[in-house]
Chimera marker file (.cmm) of the C-alpha trace (Angstrom):
<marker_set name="trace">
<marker id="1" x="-2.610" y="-15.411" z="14.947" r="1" g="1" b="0" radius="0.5"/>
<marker id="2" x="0.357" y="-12.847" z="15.185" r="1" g="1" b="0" radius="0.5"/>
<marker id="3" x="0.879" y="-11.362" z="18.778" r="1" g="1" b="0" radius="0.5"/>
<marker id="4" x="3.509" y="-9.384" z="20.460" r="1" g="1" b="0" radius="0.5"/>
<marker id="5" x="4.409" y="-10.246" z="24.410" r="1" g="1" b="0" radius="0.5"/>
<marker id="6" x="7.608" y="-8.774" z="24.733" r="1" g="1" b="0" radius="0.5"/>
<marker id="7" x="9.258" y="-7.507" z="28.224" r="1" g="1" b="0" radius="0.5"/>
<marker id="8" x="9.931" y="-3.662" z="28.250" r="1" g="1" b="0" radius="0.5"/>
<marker id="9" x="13.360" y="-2.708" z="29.881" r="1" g="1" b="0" radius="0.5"/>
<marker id="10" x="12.322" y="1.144" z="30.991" r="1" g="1" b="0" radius="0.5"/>
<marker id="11" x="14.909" y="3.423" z="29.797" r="1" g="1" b="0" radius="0.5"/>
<marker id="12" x="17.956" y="4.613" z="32.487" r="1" g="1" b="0" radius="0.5"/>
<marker id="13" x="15.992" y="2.206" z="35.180" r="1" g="1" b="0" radius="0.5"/>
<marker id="14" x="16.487" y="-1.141" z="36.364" r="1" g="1" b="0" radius="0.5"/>
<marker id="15" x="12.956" y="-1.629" z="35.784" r="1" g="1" b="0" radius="0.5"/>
<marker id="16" x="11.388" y="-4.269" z="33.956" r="1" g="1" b="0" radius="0.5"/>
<marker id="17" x="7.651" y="-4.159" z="32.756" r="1" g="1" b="0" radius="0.5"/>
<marker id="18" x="6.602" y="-7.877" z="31.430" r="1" g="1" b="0" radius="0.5"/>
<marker id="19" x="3.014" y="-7.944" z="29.827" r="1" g="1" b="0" radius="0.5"/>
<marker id="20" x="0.691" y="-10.051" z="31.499" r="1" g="1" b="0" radius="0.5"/>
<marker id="21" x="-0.365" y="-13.086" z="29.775" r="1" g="1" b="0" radius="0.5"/>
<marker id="22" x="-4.006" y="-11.866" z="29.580" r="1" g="1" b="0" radius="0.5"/>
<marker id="23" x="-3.114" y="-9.883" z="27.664" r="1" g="1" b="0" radius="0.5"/>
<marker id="24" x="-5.325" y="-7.491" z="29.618" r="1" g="1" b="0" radius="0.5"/>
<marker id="25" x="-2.895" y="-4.555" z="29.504" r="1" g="1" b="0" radius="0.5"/>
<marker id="26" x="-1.723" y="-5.521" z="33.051" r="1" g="1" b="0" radius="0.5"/>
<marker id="27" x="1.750" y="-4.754" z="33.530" r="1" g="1" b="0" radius="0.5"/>
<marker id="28" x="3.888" y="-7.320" z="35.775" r="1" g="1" b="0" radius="0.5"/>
<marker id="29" x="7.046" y="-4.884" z="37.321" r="1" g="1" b="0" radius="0.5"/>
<marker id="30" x="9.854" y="-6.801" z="38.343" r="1" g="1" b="0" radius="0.5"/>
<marker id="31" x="12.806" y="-4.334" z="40.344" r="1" g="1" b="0" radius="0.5"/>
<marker id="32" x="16.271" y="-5.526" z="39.421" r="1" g="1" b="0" radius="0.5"/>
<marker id="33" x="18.928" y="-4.886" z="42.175" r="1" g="1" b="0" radius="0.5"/>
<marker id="34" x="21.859" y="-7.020" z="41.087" r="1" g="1" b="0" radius="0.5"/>
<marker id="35" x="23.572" y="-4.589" z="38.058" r="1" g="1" b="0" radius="0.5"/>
<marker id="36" x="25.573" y="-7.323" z="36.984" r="1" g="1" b="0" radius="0.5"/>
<marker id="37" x="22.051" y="-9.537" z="36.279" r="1" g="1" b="0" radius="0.5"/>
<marker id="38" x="19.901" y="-6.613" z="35.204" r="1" g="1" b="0" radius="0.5"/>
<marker id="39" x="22.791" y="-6.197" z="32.211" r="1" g="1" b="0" radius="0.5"/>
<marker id="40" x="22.335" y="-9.994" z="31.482" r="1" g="1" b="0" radius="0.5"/>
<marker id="41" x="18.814" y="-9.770" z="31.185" r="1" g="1" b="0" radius="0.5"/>
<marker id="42" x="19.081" y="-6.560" z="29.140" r="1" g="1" b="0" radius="0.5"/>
<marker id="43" x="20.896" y="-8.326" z="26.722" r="1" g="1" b="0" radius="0.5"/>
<marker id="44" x="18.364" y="-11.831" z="26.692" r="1" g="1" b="0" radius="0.5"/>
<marker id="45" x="15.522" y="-9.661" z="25.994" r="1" g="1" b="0" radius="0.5"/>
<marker id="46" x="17.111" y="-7.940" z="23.078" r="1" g="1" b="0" radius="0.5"/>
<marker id="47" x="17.798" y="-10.665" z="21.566" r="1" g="1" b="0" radius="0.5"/>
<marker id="48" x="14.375" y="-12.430" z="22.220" r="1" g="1" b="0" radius="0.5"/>
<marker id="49" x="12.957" y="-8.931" z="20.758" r="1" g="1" b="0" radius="0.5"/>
<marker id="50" x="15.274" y="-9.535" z="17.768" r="1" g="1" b="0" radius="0.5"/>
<marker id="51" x="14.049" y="-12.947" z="17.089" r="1" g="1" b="0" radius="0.5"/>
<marker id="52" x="10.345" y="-12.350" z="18.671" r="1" g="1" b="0" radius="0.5"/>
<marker id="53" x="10.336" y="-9.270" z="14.976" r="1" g="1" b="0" radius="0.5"/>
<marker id="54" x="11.563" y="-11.080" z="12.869" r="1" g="1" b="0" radius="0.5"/>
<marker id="55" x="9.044" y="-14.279" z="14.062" r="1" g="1" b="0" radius="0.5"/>
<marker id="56" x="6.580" y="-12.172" z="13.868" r="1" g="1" b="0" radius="0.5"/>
<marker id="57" x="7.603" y="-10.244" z="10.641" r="1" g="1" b="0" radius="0.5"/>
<marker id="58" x="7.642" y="-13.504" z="9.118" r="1" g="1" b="0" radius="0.5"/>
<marker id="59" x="4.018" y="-14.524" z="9.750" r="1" g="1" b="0" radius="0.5"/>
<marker id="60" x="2.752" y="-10.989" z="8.838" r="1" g="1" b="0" radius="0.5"/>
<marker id="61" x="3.908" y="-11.420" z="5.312" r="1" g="1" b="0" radius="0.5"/>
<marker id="62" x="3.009" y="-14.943" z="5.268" r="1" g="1" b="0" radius="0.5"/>
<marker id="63" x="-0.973" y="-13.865" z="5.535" r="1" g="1" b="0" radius="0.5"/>
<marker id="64" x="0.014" y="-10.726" z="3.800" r="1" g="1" b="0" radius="0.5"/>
<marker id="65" x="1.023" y="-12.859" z="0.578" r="1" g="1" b="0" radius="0.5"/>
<marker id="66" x="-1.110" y="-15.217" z="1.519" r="1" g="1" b="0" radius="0.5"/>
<marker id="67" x="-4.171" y="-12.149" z="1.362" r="1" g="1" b="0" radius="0.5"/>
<marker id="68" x="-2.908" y="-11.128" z="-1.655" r="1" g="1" b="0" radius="0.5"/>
<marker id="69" x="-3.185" y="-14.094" z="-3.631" r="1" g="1" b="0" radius="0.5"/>
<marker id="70" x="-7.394" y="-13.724" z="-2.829" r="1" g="1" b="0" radius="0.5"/>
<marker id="71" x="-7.201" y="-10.315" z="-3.819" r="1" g="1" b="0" radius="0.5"/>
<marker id="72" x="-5.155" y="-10.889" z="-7.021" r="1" g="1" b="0" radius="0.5"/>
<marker id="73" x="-8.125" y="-13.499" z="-7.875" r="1" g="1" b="0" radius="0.5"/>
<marker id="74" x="-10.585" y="-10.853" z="-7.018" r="1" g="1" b="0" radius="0.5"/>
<marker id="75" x="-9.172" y="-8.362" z="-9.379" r="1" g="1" b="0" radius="0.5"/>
<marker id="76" x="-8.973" y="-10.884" z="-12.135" r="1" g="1" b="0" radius="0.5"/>
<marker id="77" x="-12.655" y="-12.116" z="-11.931" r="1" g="1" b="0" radius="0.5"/>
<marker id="78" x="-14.006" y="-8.114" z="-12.168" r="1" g="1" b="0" radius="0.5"/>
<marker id="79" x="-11.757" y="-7.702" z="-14.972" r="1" g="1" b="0" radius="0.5"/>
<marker id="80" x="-12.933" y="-11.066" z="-16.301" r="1" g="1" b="0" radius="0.5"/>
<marker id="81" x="-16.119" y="-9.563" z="-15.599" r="1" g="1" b="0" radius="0.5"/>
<marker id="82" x="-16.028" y="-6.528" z="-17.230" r="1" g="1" b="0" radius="0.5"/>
<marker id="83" x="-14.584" y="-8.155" z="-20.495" r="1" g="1" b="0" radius="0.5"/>
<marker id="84" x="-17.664" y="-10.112" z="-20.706" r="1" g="1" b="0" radius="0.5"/>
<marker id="85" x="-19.929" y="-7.319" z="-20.744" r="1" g="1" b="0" radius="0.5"/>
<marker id="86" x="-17.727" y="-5.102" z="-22.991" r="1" g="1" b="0" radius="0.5"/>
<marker id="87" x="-18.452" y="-7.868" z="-25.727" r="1" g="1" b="0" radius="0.5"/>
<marker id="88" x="-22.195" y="-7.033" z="-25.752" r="1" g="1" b="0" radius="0.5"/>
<marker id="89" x="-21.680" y="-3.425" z="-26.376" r="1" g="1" b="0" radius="0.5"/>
<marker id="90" x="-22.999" y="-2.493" z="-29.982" r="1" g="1" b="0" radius="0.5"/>
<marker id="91" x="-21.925" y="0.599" z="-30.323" r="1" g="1" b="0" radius="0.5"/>
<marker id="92" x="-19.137" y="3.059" z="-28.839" r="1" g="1" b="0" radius="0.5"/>
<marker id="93" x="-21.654" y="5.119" z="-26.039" r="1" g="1" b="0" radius="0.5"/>
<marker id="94" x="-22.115" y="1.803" z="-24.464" r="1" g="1" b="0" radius="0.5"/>
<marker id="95" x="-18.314" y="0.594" z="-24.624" r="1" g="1" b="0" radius="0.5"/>
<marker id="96" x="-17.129" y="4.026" z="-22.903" r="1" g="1" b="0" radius="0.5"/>
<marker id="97" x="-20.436" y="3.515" z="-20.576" r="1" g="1" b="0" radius="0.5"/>
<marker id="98" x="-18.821" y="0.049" z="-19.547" r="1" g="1" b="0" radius="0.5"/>
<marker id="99" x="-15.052" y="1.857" z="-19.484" r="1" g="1" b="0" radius="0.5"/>
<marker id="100" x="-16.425" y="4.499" z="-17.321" r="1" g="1" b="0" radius="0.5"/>
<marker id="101" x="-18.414" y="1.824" z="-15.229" r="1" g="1" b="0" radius="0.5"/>
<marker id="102" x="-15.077" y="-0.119" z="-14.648" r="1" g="1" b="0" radius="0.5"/>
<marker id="103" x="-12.847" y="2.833" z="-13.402" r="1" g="1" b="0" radius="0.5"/>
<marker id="104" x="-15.016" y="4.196" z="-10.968" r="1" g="1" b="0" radius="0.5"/>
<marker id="105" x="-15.460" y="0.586" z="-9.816" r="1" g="1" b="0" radius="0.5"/>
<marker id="106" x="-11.739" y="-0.244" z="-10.215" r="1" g="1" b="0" radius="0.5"/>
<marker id="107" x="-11.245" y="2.931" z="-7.706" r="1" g="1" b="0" radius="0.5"/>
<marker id="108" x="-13.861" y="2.654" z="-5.277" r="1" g="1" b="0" radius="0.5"/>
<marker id="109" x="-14.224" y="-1.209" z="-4.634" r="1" g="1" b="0" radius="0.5"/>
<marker id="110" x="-11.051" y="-2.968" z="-6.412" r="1" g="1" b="0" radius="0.5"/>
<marker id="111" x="-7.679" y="-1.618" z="-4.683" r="1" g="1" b="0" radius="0.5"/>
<marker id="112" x="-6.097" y="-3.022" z="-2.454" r="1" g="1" b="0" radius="0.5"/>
<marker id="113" x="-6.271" y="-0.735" z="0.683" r="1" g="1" b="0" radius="0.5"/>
<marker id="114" x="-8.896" y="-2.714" z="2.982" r="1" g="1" b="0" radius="0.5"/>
<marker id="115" x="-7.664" y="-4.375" z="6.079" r="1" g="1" b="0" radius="0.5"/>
<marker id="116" x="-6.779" y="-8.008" z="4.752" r="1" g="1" b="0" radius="0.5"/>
<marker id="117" x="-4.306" y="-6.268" z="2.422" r="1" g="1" b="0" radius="0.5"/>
<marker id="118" x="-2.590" y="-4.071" z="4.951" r="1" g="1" b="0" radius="0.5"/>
<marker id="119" x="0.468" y="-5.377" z="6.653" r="1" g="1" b="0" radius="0.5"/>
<marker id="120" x="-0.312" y="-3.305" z="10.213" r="1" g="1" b="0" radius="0.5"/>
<marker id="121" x="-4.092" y="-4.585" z="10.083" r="1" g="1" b="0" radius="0.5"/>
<marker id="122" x="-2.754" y="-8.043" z="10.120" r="1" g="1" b="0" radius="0.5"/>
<marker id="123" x="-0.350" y="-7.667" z="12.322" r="1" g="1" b="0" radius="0.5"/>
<marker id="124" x="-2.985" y="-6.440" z="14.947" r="1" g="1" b="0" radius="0.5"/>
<marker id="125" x="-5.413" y="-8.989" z="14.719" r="1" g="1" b="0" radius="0.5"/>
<marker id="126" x="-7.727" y="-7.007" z="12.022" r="1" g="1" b="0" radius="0.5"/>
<marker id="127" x="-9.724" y="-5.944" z="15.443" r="1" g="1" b="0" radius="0.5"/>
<marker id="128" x="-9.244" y="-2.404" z="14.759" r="1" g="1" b="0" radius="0.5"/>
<marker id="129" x="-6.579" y="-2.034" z="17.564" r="1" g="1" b="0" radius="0.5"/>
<marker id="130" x="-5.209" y="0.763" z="16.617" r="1" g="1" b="0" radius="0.5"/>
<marker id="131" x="-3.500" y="1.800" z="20.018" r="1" g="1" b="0" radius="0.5"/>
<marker id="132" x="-1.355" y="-0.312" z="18.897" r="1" g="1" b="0" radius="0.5"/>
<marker id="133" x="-1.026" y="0.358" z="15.138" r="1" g="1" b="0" radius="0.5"/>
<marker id="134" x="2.903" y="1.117" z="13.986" r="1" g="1" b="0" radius="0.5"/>
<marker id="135" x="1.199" y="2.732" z="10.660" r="1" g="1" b="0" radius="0.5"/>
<marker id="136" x="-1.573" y="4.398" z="13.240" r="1" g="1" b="0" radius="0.5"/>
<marker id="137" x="1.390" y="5.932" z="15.430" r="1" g="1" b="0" radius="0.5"/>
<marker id="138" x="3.371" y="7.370" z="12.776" r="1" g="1" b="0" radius="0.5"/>
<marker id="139" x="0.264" y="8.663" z="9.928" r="1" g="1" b="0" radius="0.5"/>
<marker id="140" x="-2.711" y="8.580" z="12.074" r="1" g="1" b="0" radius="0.5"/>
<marker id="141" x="-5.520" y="5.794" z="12.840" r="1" g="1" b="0" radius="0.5"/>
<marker id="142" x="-7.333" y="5.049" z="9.879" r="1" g="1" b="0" radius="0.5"/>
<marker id="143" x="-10.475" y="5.617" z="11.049" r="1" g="1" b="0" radius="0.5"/>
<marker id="144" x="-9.647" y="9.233" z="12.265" r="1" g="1" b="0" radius="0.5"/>
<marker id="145" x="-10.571" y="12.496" z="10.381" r="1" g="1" b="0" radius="0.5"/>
<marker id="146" x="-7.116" y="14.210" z="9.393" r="1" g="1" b="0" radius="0.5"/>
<marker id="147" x="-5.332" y="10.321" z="8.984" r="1" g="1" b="0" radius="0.5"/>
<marker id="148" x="-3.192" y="9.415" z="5.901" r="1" g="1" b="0" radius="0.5"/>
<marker id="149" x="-5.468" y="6.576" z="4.800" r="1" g="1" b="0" radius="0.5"/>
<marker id="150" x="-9.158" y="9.130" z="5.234" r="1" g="1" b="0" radius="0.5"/>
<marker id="151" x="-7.222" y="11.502" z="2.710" r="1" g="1" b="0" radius="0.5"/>
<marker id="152" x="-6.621" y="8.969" z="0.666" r="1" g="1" b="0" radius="0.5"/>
<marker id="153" x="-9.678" y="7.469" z="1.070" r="1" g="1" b="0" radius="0.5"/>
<marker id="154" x="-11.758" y="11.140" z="0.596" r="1" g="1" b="0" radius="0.5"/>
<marker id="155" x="-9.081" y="11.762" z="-2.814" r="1" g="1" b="0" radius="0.5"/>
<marker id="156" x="-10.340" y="8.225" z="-4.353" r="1" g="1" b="0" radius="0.5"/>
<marker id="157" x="-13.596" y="9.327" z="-3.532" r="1" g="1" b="0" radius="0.5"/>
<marker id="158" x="-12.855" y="12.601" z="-5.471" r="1" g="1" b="0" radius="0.5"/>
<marker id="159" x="-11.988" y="10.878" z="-8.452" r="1" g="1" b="0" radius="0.5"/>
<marker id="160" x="-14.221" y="8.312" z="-8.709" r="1" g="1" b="0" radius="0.5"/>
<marker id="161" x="-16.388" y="11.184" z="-9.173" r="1" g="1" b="0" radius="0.5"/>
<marker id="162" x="-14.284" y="12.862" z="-11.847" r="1" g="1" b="0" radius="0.5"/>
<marker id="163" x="-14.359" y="9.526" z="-13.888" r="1" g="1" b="0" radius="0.5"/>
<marker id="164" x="-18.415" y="9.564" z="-13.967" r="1" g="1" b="0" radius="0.5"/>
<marker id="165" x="-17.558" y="12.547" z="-15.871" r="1" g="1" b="0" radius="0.5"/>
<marker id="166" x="-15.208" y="11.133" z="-17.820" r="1" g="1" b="0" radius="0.5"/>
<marker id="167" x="-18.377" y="9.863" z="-20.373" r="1" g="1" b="0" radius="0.5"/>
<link id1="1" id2="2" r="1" g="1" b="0" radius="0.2"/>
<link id1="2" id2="3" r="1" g="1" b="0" radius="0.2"/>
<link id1="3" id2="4" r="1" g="1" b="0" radius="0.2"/>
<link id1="4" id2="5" r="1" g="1" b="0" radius="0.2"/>
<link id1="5" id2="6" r="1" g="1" b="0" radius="0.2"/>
<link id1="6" id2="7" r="1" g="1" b="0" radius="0.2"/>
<link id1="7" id2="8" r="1" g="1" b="0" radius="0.2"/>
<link id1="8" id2="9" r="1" g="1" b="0" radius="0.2"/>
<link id1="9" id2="10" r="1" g="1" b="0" radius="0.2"/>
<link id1="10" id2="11" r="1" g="1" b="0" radius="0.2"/>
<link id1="11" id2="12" r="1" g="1" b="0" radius="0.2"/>
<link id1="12" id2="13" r="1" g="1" b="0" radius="0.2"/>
<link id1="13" id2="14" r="1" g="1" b="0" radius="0.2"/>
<link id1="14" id2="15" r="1" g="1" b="0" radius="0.2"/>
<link id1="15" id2="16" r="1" g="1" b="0" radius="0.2"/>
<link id1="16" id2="17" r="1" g="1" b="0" radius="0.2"/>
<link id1="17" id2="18" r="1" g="1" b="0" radius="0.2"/>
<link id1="18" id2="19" r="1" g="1" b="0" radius="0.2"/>
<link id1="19" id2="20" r="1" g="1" b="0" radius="0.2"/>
<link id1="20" id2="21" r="1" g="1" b="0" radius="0.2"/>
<link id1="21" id2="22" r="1" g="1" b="0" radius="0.2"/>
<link id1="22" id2="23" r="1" g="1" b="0" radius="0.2"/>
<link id1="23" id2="24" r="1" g="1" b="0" radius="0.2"/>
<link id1="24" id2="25" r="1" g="1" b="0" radius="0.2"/>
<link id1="25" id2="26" r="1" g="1" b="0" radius="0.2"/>
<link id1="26" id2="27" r="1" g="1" b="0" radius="0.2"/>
<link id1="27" id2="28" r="1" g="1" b="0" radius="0.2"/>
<link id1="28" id2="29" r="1" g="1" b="0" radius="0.2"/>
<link id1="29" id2="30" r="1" g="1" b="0" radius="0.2"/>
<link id1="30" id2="31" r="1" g="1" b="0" radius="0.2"/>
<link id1="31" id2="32" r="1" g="1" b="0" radius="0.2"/>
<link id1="32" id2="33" r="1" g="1" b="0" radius="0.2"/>
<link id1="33" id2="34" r="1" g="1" b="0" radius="0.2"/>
<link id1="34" id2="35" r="1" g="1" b="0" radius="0.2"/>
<link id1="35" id2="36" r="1" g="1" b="0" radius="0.2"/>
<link id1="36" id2="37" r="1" g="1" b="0" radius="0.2"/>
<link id1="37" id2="38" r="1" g="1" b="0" radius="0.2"/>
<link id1="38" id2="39" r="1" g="1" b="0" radius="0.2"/>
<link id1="39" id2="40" r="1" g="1" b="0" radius="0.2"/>
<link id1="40" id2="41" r="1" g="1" b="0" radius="0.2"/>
<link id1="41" id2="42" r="1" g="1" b="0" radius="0.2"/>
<link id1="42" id2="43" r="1" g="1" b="0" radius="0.2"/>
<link id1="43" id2="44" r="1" g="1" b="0" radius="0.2"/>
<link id1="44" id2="45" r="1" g="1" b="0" radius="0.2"/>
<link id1="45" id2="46" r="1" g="1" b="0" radius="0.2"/>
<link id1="46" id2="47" r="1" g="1" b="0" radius="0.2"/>
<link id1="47" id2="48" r="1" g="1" b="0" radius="0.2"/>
<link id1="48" id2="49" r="1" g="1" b="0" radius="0.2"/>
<link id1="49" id2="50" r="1" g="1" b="0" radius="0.2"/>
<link id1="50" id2="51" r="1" g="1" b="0" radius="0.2"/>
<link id1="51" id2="52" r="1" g="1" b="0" radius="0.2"/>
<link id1="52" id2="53" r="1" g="1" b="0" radius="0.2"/>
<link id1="53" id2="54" r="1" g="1" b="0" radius="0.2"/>
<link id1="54" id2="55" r="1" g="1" b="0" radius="0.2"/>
<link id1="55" id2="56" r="1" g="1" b="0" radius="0.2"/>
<link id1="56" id2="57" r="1" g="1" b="0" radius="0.2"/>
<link id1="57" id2="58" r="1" g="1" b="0" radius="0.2"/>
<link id1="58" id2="59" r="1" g="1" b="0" radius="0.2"/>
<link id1="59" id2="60" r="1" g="1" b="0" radius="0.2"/>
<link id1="60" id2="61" r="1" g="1" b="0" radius="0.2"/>
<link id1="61" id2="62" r="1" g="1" b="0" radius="0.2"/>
<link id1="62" id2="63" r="1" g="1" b="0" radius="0.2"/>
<link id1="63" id2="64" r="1" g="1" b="0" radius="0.2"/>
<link id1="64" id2="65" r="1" g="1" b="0" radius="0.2"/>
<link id1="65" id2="66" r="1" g="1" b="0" radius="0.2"/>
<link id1="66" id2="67" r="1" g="1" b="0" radius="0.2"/>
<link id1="67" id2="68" r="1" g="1" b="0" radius="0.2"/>
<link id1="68" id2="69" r="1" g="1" b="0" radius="0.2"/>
<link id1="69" id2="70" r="1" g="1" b="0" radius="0.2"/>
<link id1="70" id2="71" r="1" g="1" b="0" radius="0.2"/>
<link id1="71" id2="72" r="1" g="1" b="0" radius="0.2"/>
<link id1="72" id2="73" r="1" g="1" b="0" radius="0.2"/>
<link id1="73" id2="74" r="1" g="1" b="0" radius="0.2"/>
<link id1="74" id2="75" r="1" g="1" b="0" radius="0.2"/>
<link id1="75" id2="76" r="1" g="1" b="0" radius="0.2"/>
<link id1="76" id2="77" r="1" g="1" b="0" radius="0.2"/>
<link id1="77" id2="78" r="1" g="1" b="0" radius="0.2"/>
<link id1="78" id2="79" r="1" g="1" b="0" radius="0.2"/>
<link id1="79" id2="80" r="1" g="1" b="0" radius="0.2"/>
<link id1="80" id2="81" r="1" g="1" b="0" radius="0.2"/>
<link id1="81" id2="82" r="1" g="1" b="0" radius="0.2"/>
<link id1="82" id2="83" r="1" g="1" b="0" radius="0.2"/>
<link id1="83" id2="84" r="1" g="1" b="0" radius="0.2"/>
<link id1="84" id2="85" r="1" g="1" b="0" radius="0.2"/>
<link id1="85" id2="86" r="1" g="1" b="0" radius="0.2"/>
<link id1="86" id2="87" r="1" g="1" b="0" radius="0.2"/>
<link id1="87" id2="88" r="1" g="1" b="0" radius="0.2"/>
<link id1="88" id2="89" r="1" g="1" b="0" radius="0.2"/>
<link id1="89" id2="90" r="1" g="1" b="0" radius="0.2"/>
<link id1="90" id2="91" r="1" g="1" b="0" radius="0.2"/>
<link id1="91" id2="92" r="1" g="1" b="0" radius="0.2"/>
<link id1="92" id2="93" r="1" g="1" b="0" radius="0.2"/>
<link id1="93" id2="94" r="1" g="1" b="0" radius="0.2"/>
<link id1="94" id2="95" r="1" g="1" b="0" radius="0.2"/>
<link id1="95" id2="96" r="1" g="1" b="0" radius="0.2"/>
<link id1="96" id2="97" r="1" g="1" b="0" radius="0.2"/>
<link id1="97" id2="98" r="1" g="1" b="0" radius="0.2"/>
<link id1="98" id2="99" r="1" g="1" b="0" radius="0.2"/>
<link id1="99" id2="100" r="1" g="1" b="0" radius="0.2"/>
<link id1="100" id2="101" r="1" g="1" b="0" radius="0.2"/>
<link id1="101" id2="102" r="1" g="1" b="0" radius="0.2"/>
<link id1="102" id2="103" r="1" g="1" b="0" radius="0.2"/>
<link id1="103" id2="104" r="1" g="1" b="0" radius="0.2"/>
<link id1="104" id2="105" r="1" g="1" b="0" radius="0.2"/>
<link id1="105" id2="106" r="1" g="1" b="0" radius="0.2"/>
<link id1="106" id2="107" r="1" g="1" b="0" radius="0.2"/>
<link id1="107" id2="108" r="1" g="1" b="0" radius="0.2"/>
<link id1="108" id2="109" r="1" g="1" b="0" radius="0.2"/>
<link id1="109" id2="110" r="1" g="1" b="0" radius="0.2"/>
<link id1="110" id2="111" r="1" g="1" b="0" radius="0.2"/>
<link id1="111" id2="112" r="1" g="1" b="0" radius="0.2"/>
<link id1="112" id2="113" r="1" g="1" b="0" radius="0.2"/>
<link id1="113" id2="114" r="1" g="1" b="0" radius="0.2"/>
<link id1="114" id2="115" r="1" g="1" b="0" radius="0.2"/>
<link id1="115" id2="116" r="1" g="1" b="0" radius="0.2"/>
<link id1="116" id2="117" r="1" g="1" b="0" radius="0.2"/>
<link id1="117" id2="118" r="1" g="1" b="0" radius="0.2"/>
<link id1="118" id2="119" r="1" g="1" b="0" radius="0.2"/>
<link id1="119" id2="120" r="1" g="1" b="0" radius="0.2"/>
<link id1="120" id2="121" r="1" g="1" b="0" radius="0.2"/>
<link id1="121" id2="122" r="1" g="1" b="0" radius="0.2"/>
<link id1="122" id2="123" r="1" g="1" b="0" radius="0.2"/>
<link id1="123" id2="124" r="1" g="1" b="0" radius="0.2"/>
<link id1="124" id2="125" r="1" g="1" b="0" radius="0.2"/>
<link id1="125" id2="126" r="1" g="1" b="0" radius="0.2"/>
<link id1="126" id2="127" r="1" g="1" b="0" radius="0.2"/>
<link id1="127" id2="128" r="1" g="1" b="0" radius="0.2"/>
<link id1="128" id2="129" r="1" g="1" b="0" radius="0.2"/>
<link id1="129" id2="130" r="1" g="1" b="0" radius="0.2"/>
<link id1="130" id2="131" r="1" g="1" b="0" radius="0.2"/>
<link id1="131" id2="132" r="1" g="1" b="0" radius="0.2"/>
<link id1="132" id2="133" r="1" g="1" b="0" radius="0.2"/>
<link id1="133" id2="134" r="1" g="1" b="0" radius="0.2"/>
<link id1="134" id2="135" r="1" g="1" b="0" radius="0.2"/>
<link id1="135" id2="136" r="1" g="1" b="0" radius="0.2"/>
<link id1="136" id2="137" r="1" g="1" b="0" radius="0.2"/>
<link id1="137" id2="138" r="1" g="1" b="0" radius="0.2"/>
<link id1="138" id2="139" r="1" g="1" b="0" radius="0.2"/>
<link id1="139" id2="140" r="1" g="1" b="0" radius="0.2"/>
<link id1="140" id2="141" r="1" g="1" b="0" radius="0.2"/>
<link id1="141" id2="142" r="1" g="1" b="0" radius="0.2"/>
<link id1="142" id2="143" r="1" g="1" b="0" radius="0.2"/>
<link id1="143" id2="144" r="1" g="1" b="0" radius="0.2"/>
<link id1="144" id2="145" r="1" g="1" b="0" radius="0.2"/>
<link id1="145" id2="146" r="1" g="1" b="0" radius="0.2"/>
<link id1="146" id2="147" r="1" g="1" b="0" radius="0.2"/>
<link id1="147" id2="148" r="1" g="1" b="0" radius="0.2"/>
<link id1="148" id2="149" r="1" g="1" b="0" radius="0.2"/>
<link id1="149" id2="150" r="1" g="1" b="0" radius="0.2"/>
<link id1="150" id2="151" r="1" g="1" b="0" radius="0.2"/>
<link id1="151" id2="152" r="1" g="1" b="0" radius="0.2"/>
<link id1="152" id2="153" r="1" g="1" b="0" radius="0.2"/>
<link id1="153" id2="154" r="1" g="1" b="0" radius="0.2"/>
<link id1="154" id2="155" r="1" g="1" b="0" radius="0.2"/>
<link id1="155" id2="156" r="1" g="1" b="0" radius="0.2"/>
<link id1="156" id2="157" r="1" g="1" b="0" radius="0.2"/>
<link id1="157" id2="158" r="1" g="1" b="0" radius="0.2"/>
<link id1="158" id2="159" r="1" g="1" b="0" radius="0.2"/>
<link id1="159" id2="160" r="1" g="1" b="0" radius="0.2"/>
<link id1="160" id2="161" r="1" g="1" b="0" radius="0.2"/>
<link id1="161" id2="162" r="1" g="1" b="0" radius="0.2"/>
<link id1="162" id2="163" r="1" g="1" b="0" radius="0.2"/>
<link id1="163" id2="164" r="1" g="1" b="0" radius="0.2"/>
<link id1="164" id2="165" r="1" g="1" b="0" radius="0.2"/>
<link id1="165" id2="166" r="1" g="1" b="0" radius="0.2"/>
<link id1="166" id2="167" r="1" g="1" b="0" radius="0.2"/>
</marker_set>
């Protein structure tokens, strides 16, 4: 499980926010007087930040390679798949039929853009929190109408389509 607790210095403040461990959103606020400390402790939570990335980093690719692996397997059984029935075509309608048949699958149900297979998605749990998203923050949530992923999601759509032309 990959999870991210780190204290928040607040910018130009001696103000220090420390997530409660609930996780509950609760903020603990601890008011630093003492300069002199407040620069210490500045510089022990950057460094625990540094470490706490990479840390986590680390784990996130773990599961991401680790994900991959099953979805590497998954794309070589429907190719395996496909092979086989390719071999009882007997003549070339049905071999294009079976081509066509394995690109529209190929785009709509075999790459690798579901949550297991996306760094961000792992890194939040897979719970769909996307408040907290780094790829939701910068391209849009997933889920929402104008996001990165729906357009790419509505363009594979699009030419799944085109390829049940294709024969």
């Amino acid at each position: 499980m990959v999870s991210d607790v780190s204290p928040v210095i607040m910018e130009d403040t001696r103000i220090l926010f420390v997530r409660g461990a609930d996780m509950s959103g609760d903020n603990d606020i601890i008011m630093i007087h003492n300069q002199e400390l407040f620069e210490d402790i500045k510089i022990a939570i950057a460094e625990y930040n540094e470490e706490h990335e990479t840390k986590f980093f680390e784990e996130t690719k773990a599961i991401f390679i680790h994900n991959f692996a099953n979805y590497k397997m998954r794309l070589f059984n429907f190719v395996t798949d496909f092979q086989k029935k390719a071999s009882y075509a007997d003549n070339m309608d049905k071999l294009m039929t079976f081509k066509r048949d394995f690109l529209v699958d190929l785009i709509n149900l075999h790459l690798p853009l579901q949550r297991d297979c996306c760094p961000f998605c792992i890194q939040t749990n897979m719970y769909c929190d996307c408040d907290t998203c780094k790829y939701g923050k910068k391209n849009g949530i997933c889920c929402e109408k104008n996001s990165t992923y729906s357009k790419i999601t509505k363009e594979r759509a699009a030419f799944a389509d085109q390829l049940k032309k294709y024969w």
